[in-house]
Every structure is written in C-alpha cells, then in structure tokens.
N, CA, C and O atoms as a CHARMM CRD file, in Angstrom:
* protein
*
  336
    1    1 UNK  N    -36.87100 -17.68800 -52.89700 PROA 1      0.00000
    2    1 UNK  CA   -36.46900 -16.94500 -51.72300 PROA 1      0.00000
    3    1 UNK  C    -35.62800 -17.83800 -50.82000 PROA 1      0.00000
    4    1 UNK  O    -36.05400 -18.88300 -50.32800 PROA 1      0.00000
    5    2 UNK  N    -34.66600 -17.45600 -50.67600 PROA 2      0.00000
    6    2 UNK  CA   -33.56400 -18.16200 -49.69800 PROA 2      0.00000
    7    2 UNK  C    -34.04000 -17.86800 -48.21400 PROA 2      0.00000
    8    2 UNK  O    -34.46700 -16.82700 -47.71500 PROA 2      0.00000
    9    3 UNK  N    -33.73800 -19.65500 -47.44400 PROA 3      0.00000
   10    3 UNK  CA   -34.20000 -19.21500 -45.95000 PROA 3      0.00000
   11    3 UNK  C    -33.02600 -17.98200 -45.23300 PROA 3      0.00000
   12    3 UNK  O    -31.97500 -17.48300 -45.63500 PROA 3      0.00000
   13    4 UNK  N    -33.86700 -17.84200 -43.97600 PROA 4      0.00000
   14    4 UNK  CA   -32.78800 -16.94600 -43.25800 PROA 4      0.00000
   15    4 UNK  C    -31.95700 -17.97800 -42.08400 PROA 4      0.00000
   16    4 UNK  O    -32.34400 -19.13400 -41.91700 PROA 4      0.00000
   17    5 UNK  N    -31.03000 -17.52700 -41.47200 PROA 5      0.00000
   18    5 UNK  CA   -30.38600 -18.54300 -40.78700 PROA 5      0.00000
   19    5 UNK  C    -30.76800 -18.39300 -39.71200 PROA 5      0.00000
   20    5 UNK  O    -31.30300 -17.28700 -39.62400 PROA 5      0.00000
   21    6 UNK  N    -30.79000 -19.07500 -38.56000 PROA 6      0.00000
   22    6 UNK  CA   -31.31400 -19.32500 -37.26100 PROA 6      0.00000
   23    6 UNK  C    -29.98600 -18.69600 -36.24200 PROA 6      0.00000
   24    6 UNK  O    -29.00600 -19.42100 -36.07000 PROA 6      0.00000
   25    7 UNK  N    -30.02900 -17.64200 -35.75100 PROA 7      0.00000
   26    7 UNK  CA   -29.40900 -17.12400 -34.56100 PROA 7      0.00000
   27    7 UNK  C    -29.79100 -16.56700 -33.56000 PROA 7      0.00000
   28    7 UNK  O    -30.91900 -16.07800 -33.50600 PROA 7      0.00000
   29    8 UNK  N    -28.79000 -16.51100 -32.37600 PROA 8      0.00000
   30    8 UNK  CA   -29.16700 -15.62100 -31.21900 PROA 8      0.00000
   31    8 UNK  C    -28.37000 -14.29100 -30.90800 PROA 8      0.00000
   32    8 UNK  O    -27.90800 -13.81000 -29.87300 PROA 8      0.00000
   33    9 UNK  N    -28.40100 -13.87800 -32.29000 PROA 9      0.00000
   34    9 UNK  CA   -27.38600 -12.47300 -31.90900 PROA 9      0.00000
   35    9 UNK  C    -28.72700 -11.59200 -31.61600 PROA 9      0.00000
   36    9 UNK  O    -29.87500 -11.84700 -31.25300 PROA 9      0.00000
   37   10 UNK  N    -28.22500 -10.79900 -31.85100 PROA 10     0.00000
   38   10 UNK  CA   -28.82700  -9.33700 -31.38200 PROA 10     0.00000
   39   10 UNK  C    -29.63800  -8.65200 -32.21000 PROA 10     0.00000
   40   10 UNK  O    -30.58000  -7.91600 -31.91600 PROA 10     0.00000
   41   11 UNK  N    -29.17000  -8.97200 -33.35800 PROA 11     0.00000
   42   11 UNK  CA   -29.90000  -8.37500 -34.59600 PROA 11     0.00000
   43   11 UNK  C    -31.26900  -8.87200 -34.70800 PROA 11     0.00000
   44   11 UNK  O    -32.10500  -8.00600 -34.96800 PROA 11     0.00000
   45   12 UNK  N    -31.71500 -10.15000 -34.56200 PROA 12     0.00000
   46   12 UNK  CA   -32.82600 -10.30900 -34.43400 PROA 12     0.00000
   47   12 UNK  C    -33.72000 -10.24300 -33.40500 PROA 12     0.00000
   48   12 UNK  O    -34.89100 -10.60000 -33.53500 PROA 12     0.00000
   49   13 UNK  N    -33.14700  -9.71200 -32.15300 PROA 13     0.00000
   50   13 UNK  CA   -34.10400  -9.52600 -31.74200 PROA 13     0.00000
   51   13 UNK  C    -34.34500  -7.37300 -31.27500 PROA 13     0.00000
   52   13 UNK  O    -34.80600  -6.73300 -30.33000 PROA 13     0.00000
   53   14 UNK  N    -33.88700  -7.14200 -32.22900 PROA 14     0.00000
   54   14 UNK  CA   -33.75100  -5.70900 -32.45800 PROA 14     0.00000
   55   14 UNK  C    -35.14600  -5.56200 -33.32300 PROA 14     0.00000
   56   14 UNK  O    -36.18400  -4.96600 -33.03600 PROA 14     0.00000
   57   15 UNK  N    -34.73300  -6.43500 -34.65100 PROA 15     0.00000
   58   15 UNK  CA   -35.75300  -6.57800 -35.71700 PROA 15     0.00000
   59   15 UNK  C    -37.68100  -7.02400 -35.22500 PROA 15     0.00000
   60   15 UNK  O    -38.81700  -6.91300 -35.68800 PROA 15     0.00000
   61   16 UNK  N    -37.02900  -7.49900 -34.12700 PROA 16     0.00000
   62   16 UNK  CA   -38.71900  -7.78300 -33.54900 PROA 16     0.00000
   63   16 UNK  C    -38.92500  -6.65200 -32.33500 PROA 16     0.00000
   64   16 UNK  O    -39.92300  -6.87900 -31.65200 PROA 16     0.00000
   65   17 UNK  N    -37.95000  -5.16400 -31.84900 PROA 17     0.00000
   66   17 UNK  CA   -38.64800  -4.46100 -31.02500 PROA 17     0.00000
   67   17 UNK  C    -39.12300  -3.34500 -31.92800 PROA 17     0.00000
   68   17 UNK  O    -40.31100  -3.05900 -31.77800 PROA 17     0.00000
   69   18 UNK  N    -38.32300  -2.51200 -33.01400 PROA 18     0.00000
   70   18 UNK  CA   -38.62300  -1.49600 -34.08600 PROA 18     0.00000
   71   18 UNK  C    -37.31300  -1.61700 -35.15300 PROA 18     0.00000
   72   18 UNK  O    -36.96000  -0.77300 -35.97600 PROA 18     0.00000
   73   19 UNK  N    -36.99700  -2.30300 -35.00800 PROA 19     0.00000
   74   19 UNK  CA   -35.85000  -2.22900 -36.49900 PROA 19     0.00000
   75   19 UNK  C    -34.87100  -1.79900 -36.57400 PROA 19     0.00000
   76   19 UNK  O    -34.24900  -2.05100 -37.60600 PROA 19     0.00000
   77   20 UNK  N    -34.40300  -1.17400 -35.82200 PROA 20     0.00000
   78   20 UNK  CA   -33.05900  -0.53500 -35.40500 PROA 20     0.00000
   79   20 UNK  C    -32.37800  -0.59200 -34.00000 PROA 20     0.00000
   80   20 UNK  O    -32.94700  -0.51100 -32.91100 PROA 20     0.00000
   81   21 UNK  N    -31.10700  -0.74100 -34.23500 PROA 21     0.00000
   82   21 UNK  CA   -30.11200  -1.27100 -33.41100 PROA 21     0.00000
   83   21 UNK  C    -30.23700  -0.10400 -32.20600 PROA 21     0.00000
   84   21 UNK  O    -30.49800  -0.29000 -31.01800 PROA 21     0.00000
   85   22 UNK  N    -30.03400   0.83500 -32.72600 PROA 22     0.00000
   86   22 UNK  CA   -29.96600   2.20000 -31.54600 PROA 22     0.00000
   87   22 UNK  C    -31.46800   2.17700 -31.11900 PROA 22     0.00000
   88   22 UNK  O    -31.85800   2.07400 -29.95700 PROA 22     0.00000
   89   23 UNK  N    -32.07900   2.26400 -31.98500 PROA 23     0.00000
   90   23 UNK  CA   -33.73600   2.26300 -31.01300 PROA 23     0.00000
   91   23 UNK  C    -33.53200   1.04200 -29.71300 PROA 23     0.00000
   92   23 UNK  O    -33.71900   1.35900 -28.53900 PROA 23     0.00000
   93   24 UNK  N    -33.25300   0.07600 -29.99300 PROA 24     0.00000
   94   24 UNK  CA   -33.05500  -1.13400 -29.32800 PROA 24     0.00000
   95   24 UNK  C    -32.22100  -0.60500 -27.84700 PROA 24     0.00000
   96   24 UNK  O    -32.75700  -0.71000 -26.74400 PROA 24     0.00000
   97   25 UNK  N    -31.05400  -0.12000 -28.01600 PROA 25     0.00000
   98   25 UNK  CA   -30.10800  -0.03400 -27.19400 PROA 25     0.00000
   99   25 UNK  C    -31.19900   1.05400 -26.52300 PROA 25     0.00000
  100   25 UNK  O    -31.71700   0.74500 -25.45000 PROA 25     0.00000
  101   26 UNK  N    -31.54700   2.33900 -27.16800 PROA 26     0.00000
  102   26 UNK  CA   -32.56300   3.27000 -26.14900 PROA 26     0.00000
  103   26 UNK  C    -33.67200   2.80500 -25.32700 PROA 26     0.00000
  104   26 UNK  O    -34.08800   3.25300 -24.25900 PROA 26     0.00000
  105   27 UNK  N    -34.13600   1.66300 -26.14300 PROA 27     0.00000
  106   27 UNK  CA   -35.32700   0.73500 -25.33100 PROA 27     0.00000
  107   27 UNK  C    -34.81000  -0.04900 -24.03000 PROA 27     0.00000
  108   27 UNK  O    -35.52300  -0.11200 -23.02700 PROA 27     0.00000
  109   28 UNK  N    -33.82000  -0.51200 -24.07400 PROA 28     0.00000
  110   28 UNK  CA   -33.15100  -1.28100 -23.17700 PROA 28     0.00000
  111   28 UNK  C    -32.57000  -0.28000 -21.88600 PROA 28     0.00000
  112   28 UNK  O    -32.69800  -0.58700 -20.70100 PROA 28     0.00000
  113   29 UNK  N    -32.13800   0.54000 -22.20700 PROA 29     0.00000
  114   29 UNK  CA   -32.03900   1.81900 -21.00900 PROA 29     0.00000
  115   29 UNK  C    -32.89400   2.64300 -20.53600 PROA 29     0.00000
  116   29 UNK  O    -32.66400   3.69900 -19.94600 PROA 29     0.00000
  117   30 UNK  N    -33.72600   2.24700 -20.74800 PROA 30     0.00000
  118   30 UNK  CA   -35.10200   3.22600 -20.57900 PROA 30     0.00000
  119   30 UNK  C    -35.97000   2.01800 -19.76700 PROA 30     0.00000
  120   30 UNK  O    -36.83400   2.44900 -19.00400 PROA 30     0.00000
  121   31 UNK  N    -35.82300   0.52400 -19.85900 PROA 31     0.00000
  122   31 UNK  CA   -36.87700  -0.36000 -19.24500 PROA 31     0.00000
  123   31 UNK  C    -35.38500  -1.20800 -18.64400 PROA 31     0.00000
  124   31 UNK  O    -34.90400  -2.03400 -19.41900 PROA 31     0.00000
  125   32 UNK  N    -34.74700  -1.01200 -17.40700 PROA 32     0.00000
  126   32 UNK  CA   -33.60900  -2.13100 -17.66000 PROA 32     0.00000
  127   32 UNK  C    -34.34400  -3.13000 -16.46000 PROA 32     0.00000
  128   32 UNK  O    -33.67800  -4.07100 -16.02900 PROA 32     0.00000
  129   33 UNK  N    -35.70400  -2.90100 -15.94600 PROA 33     0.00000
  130   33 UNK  CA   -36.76300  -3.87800 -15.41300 PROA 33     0.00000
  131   33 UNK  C    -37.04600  -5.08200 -16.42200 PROA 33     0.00000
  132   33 UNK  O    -36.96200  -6.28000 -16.15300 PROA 33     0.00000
  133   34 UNK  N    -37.43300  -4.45000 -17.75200 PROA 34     0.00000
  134   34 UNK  CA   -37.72200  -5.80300 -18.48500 PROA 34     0.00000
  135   34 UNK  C    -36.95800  -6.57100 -19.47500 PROA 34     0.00000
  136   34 UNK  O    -37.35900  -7.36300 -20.32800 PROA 34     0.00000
  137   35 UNK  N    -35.40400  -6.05000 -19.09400 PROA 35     0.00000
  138   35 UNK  CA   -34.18200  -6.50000 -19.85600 PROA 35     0.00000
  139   35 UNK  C    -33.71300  -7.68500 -19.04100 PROA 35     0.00000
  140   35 UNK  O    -32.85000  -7.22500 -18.29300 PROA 35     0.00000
  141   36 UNK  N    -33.87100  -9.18700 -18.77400 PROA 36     0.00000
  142   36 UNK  CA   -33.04900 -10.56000 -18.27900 PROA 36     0.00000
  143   36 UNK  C    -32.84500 -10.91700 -19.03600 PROA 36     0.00000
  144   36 UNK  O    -33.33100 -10.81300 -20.16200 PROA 36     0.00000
  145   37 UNK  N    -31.57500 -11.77800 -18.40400 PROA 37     0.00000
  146   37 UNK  CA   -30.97300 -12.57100 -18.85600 PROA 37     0.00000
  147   37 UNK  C    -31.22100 -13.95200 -19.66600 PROA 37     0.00000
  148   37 UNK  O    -30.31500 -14.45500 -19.00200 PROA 37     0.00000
  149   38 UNK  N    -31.62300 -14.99500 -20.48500 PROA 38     0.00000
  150   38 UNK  CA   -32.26700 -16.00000 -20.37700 PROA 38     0.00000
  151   38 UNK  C    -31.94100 -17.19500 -19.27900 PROA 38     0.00000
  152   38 UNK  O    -30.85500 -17.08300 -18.71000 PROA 38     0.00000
  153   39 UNK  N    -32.68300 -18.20900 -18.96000 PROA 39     0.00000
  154   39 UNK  CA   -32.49800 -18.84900 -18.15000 PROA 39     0.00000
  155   39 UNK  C    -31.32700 -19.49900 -18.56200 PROA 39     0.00000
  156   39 UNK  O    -30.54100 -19.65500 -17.62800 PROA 39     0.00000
  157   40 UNK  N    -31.01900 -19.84500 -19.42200 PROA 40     0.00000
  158   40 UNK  CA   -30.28600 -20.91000 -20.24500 PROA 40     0.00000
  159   40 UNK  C    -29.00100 -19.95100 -19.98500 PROA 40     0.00000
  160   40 UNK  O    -28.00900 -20.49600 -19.50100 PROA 40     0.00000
  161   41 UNK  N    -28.96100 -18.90600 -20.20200 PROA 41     0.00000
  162   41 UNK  CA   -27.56500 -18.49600 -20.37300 PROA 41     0.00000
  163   41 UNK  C    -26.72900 -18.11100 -18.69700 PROA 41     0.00000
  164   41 UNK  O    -25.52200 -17.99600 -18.48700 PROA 41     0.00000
  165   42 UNK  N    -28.00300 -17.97000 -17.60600 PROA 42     0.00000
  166   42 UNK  CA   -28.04300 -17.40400 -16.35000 PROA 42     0.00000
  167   42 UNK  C    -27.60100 -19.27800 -15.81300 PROA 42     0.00000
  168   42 UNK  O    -26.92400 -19.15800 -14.79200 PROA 42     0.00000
  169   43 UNK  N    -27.72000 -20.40700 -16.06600 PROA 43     0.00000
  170   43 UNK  CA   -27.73100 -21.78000 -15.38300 PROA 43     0.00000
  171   43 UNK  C    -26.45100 -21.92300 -15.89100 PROA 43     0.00000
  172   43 UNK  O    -25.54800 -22.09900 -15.07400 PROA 43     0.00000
  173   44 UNK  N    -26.15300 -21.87800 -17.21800 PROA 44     0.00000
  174   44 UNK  CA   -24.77300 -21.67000 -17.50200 PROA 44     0.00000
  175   44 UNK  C    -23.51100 -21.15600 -17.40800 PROA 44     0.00000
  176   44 UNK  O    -22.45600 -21.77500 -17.55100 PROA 44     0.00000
  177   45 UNK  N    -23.71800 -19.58200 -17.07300 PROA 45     0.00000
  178   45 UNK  CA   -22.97500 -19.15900 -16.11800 PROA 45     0.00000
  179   45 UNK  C    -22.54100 -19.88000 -14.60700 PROA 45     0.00000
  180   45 UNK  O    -21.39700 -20.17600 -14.26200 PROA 45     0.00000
  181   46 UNK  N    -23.50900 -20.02400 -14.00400 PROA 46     0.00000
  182   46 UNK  CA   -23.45200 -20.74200 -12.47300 PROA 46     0.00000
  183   46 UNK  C    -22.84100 -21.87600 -12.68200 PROA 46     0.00000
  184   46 UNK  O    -21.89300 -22.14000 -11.94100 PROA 46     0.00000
  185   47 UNK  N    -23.14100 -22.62100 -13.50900 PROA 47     0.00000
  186   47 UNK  CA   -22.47100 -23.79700 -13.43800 PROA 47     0.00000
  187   47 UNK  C    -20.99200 -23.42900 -14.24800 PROA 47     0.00000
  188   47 UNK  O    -20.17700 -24.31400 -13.98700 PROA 47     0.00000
  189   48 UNK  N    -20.43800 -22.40900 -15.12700 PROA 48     0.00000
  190   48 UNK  CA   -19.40600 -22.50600 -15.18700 PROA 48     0.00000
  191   48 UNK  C    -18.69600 -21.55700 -13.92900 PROA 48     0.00000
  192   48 UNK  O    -17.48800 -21.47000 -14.14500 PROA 48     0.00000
  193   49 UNK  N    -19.07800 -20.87300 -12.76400 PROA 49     0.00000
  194   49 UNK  CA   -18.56600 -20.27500 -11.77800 PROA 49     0.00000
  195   49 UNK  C    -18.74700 -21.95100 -10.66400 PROA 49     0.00000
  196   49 UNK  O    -17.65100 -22.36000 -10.27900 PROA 49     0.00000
  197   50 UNK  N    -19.41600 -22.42100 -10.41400 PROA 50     0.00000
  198   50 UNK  CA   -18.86700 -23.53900  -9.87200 PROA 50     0.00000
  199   50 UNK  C    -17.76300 -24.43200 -10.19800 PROA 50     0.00000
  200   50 UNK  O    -16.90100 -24.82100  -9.41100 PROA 50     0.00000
  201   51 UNK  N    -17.88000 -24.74800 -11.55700 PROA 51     0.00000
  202   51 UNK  CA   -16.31300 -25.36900 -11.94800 PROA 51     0.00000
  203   51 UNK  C    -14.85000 -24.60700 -11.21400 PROA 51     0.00000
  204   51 UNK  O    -13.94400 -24.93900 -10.44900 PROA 51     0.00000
  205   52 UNK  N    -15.23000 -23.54800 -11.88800 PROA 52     0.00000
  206   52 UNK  CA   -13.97400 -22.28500 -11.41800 PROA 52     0.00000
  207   52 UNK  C    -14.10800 -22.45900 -10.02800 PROA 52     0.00000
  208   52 UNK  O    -12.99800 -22.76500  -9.59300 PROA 52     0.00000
  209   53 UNK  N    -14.91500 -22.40900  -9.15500 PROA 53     0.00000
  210   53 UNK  CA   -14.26800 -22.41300  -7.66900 PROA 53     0.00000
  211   53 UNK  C    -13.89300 -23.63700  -7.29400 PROA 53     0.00000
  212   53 UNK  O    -13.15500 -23.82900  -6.32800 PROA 53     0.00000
  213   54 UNK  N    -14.51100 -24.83200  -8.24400 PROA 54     0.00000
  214   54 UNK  CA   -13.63300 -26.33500  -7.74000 PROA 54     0.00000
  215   54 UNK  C    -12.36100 -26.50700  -7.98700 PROA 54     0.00000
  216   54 UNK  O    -11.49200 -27.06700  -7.31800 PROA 54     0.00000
  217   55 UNK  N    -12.29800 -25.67900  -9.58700 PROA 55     0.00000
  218   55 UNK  CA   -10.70100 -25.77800  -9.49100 PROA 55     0.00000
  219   55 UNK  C     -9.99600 -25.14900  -8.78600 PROA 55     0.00000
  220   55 UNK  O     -8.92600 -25.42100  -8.24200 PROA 55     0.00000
  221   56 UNK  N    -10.73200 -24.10900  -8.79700 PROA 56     0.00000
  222   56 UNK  CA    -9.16600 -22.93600  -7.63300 PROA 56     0.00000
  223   56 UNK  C     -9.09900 -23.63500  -6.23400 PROA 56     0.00000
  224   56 UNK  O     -8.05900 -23.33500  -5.64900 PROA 56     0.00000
  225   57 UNK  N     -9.82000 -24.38500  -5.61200 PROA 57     0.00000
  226   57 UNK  CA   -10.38400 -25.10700  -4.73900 PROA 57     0.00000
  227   57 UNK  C     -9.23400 -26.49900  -4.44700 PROA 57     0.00000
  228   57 UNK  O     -8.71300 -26.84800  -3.38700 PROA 57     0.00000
  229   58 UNK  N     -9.13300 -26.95100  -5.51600 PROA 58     0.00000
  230   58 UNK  CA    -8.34400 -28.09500  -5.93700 PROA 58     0.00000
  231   58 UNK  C     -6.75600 -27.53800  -6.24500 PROA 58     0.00000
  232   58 UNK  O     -5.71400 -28.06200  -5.85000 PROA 58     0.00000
  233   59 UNK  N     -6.88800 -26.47800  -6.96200 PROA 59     0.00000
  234   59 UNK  CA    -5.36700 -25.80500  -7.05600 PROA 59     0.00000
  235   59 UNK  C     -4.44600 -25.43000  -5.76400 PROA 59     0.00000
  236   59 UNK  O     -3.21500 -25.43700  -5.76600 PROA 59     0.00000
  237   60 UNK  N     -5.46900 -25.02800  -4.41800 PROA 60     0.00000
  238   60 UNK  CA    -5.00000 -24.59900  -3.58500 PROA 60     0.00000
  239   60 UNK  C     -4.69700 -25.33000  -2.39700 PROA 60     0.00000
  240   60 UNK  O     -4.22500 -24.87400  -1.35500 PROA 60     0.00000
  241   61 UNK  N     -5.20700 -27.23400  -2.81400 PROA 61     0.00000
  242   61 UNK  CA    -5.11100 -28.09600  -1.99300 PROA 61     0.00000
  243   61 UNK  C     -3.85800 -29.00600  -2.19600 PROA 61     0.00000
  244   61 UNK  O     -3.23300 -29.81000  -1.50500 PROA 61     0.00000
  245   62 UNK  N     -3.77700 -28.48300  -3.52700 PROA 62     0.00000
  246   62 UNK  CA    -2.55800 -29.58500  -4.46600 PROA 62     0.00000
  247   62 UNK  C     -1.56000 -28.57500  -4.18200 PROA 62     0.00000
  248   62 UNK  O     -0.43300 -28.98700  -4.45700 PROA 62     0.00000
  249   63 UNK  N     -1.58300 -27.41600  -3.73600 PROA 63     0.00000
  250   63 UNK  CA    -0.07500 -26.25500  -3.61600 PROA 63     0.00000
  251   63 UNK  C      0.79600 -26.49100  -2.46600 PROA 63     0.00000
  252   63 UNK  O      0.23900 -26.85100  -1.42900 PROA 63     0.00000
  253   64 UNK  N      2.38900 -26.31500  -2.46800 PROA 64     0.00000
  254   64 UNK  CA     2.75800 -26.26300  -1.08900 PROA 64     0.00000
  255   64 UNK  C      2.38900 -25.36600  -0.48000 PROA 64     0.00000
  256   64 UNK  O      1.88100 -24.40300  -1.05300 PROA 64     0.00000
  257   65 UNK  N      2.54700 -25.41900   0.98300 PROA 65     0.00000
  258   65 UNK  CA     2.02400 -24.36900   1.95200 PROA 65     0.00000
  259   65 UNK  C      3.67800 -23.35300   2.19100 PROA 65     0.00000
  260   65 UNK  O      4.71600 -24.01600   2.18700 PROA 65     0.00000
  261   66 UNK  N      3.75400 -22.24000   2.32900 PROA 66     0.00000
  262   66 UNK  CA     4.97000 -21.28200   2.29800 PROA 66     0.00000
  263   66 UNK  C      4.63100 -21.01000   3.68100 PROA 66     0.00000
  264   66 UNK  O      3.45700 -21.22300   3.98300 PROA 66     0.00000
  265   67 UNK  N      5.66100 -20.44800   4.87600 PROA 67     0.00000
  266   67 UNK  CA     6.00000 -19.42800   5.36400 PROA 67     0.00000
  267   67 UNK  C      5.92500 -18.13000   5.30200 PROA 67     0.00000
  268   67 UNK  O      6.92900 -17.62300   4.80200 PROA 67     0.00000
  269   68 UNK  N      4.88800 -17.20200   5.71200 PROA 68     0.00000
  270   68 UNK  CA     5.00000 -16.03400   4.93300 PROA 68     0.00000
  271   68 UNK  C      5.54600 -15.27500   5.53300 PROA 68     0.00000
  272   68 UNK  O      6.07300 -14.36700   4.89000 PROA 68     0.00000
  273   69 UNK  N      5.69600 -15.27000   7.10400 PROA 69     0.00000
  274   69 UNK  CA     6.42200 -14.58900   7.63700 PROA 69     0.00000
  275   69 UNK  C      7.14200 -15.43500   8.50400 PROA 69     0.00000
  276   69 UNK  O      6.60900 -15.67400   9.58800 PROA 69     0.00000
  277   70 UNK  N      8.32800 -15.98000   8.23900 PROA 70     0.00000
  278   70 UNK  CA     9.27700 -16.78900   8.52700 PROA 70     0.00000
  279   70 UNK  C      9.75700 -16.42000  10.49800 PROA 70     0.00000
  280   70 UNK  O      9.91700 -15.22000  10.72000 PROA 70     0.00000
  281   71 UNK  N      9.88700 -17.05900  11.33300 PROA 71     0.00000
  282   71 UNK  CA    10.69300 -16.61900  11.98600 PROA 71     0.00000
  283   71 UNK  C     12.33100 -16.24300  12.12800 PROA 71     0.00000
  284   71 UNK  O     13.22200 -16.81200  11.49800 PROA 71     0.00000
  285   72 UNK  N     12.44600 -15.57900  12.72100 PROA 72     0.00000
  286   72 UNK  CA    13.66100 -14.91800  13.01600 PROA 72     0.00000
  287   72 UNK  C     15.17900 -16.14800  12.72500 PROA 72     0.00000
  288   72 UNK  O     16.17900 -16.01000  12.02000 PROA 72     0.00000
  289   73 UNK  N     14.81900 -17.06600  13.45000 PROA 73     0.00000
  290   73 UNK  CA    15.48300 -17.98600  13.96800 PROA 73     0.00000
  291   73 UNK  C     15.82500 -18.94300  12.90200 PROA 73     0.00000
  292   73 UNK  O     16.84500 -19.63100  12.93000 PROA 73     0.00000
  293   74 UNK  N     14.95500 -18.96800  11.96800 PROA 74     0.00000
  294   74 UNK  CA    15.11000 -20.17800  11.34600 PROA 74     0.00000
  295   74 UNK  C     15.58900 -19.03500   9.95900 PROA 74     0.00000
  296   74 UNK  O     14.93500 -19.10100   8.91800 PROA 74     0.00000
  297   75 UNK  N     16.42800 -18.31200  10.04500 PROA 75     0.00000
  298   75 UNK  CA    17.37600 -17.91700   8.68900 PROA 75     0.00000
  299   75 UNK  C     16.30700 -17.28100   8.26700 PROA 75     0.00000
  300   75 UNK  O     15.81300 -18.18600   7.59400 PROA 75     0.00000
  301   76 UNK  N     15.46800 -16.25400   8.14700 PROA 76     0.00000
  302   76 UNK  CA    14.67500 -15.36200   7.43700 PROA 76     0.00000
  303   76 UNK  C     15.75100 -14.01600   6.99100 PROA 76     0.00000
  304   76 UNK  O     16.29400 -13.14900   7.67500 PROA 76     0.00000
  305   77 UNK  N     15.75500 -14.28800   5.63300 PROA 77     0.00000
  306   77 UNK  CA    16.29400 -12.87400   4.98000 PROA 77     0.00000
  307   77 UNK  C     15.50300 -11.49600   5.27600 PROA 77     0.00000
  308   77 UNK  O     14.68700 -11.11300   4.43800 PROA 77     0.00000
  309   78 UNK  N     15.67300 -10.92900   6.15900 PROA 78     0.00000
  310   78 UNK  CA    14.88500  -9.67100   6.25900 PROA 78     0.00000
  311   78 UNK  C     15.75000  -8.60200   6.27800 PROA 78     0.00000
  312   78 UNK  O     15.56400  -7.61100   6.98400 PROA 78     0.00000
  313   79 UNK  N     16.84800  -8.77700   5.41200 PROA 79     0.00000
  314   79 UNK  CA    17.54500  -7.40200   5.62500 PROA 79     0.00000
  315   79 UNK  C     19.00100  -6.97900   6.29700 PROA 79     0.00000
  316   79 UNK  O     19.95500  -6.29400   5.92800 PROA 79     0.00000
  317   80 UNK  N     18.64400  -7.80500   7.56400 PROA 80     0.00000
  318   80 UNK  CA    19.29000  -7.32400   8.44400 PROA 80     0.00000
  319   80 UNK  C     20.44300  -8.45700   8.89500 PROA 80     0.00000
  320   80 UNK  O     20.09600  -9.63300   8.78400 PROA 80     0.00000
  321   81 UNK  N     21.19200  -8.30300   9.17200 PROA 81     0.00000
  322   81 UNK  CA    22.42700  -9.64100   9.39400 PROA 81     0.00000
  323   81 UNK  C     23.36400  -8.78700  10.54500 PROA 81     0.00000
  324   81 UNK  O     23.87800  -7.67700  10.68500 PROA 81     0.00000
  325   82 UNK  N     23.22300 -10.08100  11.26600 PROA 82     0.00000
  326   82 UNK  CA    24.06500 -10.05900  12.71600 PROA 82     0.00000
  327   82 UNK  C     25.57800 -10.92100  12.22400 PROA 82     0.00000
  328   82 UNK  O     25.68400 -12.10000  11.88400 PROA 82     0.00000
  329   83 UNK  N     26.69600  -9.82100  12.33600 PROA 83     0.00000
  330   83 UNK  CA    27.65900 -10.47000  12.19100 PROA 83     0.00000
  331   83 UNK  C     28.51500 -10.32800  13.66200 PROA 83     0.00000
  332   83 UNK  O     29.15900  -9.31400  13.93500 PROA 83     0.00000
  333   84 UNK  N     28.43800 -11.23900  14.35600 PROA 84     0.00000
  334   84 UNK  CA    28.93800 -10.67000  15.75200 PROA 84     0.00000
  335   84 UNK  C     30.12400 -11.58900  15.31200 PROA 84     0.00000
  336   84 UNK  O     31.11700 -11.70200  16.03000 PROA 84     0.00000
C-alpha cells in the first residue's frame, strides 16, 4: 500500500467532515461560527499587510512632491490664455 501525501488542501479536510466536497461547502454555510481561519495563515497575512504598508510608506517618501493645483501665476495650463 502506497503512503498518501501530506497536504493542506481542502480535500482532506472534507474527507474528515462526510466525504464530499458539496456536503463540506453546505456544512460551512450553515455553521460560518465554526469556520476560522488558522492561526498560521491569519499571522501571515498581517505580517504580509505590514510589509505592504512599509513599502507604500517608503514609496511615498522616496516620490517627488507635485503641485496639484498650481497657482495662477506661476504658468498653470488651465485652459485659458491671456493674450493681451
């Protein structure tokens, strides 16, 4: 008898509520109280949403700063031109 392989899909843990995939998915909508996340995958997330805000963090310190609404005076293209 050949071993089975060691995963964390879905299939096995279908196989340990009644054996079927759709039973599974009906079980899971019917209790979504005792459906979490694991810890492992919930610490991992967070820590990859902290990276992401250091970088955007860092992206937005390293950027030039723009004008967004330019004054009048200093040549802003808005359209309109004074040719006196």
């Amino acid at each position: 008898m050949t071993r089975r392989k060691k995963t964390r899909s879905l299939a096995d843990k279908v196989q340990i509520r009644t054996g079927k995939r759709k039973d599974f998915k009906k079980w899971r909508h019917e209790n979504p109280d005792q459906v979490t996340s694991s810890t492992r995958f919930t610490q991992k997330k967070r820590q990859q949403r902290k990276l992401q805000a250091a970088r955007k963090l860092a992206r937005q310190a390293a950027g030039e700063s723009i004008a967004i609404h330019p004054d009048d005076k200093h040549g802003g293209t808005s359209g309109e031109e004074n040719n006196d």
